[in-house]
C-alpha positions as CSV (number, residue, x, y, z in Angstrom):
1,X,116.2,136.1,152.4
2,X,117.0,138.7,155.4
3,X,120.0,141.1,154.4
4,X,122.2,142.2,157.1
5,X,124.8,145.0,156.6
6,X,127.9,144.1,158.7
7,X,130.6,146.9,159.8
8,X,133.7,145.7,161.4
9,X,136.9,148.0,161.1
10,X,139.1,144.0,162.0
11,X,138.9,142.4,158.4
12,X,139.5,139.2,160.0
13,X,136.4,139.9,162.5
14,X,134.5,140.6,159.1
15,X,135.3,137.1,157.7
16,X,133.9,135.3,160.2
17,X,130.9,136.8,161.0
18,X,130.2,137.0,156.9
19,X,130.9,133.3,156.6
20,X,128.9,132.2,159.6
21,X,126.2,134.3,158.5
22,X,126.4,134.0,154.2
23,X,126.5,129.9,155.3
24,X,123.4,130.2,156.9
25,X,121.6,131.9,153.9
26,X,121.7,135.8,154.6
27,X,122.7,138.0,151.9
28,X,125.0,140.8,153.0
29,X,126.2,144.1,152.7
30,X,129.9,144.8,154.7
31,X,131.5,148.1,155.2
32,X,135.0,148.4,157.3
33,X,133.6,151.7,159.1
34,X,130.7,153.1,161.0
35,X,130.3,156.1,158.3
36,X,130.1,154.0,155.1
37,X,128.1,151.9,157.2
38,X,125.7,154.3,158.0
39,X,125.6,155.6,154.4
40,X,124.7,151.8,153.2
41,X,121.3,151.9,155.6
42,X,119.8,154.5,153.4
43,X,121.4,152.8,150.0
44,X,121.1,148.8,151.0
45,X,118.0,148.6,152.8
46,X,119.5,145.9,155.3
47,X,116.7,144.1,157.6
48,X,119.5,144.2,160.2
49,X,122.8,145.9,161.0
50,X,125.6,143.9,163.1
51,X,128.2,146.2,163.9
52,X,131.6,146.4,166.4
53,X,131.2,148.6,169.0
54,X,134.8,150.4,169.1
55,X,136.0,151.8,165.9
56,X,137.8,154.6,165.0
57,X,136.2,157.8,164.5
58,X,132.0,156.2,163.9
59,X,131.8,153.8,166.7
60,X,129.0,151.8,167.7
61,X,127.6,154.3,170.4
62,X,127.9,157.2,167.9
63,X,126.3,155.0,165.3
64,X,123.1,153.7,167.6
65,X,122.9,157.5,168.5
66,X,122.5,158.6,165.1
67,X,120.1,155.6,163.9
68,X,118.1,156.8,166.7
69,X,118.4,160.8,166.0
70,X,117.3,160.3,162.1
71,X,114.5,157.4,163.0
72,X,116.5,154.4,161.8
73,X,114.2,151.5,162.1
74,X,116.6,149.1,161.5
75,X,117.4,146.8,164.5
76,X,121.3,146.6,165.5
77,X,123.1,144.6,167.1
78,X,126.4,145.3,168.7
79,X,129.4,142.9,168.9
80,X,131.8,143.6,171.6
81,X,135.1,143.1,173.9
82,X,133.9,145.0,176.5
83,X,132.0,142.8,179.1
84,X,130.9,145.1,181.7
85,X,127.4,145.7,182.4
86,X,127.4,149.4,181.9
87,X,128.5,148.9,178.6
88,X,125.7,146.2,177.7
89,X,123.1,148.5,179.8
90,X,124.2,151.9,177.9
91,X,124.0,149.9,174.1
92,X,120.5,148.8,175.1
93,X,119.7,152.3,176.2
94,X,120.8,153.1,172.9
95,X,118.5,151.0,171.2
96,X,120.6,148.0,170.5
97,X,118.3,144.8,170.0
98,X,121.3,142.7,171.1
99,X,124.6,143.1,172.7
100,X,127.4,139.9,171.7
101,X,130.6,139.5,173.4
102,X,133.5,138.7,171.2
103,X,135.2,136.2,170.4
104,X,132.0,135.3,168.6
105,X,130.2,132.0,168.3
106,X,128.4,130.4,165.3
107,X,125.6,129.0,167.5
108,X,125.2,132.7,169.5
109,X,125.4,135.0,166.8
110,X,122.9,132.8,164.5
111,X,120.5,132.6,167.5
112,X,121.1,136.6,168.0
113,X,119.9,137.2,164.6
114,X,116.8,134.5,164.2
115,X,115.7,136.0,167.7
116,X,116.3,139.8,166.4
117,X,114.3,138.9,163.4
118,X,111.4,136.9,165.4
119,X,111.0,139.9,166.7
120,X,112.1,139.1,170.7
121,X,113.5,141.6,173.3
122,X,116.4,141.7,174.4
């Protein structure tokens, strides 16, 4: 089965998307910041990272910016608050796969993910 590292600084965020996802078979990896979360790419191996977009100190920008800089191939997608367009449109420049608005549903996020690993663009 896929494994997907998950970084979410909100434990409660964490919970759901880990039961959502652990109930539909995934094994996971889940880190509370974007720095361990990096670390765990090298260590875990995941076939897919899901991470929040604003975090203290790694956030999702800085950590699409550095997968890209050291040739991360692992596809990420980024769960977020922040509707706007320019926000969506700068994650994708980024190299997002996906962008998710929070509050997060079961039938999106699982659809996020089997399209992410199908292989799809956003």
């Amino acid at each position: 089965m896929k494994k997907i590292l998950i970084i979410d600084d909100s434990s409660f965020q964490r919970k759901i998307i880990s039961s959502i996802l652990q109930e539909a078979g995934y094994t996971l990896v889940v880190t509370d910041n974007g720095r361990d979360g990096f670390a765990a790419i090298e260590k875990e191996r995941p076939d897919l990272v899901i991470t929040d977009l604003l975090m203290p100190e790694f956030d999702g920008f800085y950590f699409l910016e550095q997968a890209k800089a050291h040739g991360i191939p692992v596809p990420v997608l980024i769960l977020t608050s922040d509707i706007q367009d320019t926000t969506r449109a700068k994650c994708l420049s980024l190299g997002a796969a996906r962008v998710i608005n929070k509050p997060v549903k079961k039938e999106v996020l699982l659809a996020a993910v089997a399209s992410v690993f199908a292989g799809e663009q956003a």
